[in-house]
N, C-alpha and C positions, 0 to 999 in steps of 0.2 A: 352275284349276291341273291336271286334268285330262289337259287334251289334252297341254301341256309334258310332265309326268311319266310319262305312256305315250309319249310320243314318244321320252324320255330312256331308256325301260326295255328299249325294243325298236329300239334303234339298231343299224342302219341300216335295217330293217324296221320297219312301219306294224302299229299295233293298235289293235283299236278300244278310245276312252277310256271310253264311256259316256256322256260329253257331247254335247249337241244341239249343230244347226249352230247357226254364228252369223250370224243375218242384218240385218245391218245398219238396212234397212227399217222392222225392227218396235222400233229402240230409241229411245224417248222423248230420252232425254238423255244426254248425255257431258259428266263436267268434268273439267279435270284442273288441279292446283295447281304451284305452280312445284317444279323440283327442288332437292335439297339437293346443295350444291355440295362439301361436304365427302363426302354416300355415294357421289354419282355424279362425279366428276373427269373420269373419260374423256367425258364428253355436255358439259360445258363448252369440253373440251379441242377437243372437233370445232365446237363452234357459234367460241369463238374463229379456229379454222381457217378456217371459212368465209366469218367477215369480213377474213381477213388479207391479206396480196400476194398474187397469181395464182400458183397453184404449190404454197400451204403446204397445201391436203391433199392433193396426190401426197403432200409428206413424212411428212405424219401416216399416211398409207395406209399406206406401207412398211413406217415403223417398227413399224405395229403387224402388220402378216403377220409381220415378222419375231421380233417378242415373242410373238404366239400359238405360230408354227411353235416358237419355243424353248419356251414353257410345255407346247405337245402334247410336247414329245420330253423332258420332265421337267427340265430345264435350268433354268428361274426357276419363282418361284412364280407365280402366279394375281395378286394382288395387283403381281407388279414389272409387270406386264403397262401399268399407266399410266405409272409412271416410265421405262419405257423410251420409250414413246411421247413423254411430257414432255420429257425432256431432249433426245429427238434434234430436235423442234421447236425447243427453245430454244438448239442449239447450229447449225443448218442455217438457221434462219430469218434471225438477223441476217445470214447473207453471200448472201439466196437472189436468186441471177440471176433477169435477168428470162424467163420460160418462152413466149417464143413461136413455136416450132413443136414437134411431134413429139419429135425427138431434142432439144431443151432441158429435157422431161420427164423424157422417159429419162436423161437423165443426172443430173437431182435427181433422181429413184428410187432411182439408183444409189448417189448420194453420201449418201444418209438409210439407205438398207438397211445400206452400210459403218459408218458413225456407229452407227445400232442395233445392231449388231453388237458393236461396241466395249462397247457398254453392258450388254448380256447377259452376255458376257465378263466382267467387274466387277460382275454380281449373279449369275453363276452360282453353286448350289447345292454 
């Protein structure tokens, strides 16, 4: 925790943590156990995205720049940061055109950005 916490302390500048490098090469093993779907929602939220129709993580993208951008500007909490993402997936997906070219993205971008929008608006602080 380390490197995180000096990175966090001297944001946008770099210090050093104290911590050695990590090098890959020299570690014996890695596990990792499944996640808790209740702590982590948003990492469900994306793996469902990426089994879904072509297009549903442009949606998912949007709507969460656009809950971060609200949570950096003190608008929602930290926590609505999933529910916005949530709902605007579940309100863009059942009608989601099918995206193939360029401008058929750009315009889900658009139409998820609006939607998350609506939703900030009704958990603003």
């Amino acid at each position: 925790m380390r490197v995180p916490i000096a990175y966090a302390l001297a944001f946008p500048e770099r210090i050093a943590s104290g911590a050695s490098r990590l090098e890959f090469e020299t570690l014996k093993d890695l596990s990792f156990e499944p996640a808790d779907r209740a702590r982590f929602p948003g990492l469900y939220l994306a793996w469902d995205a990426l089994r879904a129709r072509e297009g549903s993580t442009a949606v998912l993208n949007a709507a969460n720049e656009v809950a971060v951008d609200a949570f950096l500007a003190g608008v929602i909490r930290f926590t609505d940061i999933h529910s916005v993402n949530a709902l605007t997936v579940d309100a863009v997906l059942p009608d989601l055109p099918a995206a193939a070219v360029v401008s058929d993205l750009l315009a889900l971008d658009a139409r998820a950005r609006i939607h998350a929008q609506a939703v900030v608006k009704e958990r603003a602080r």
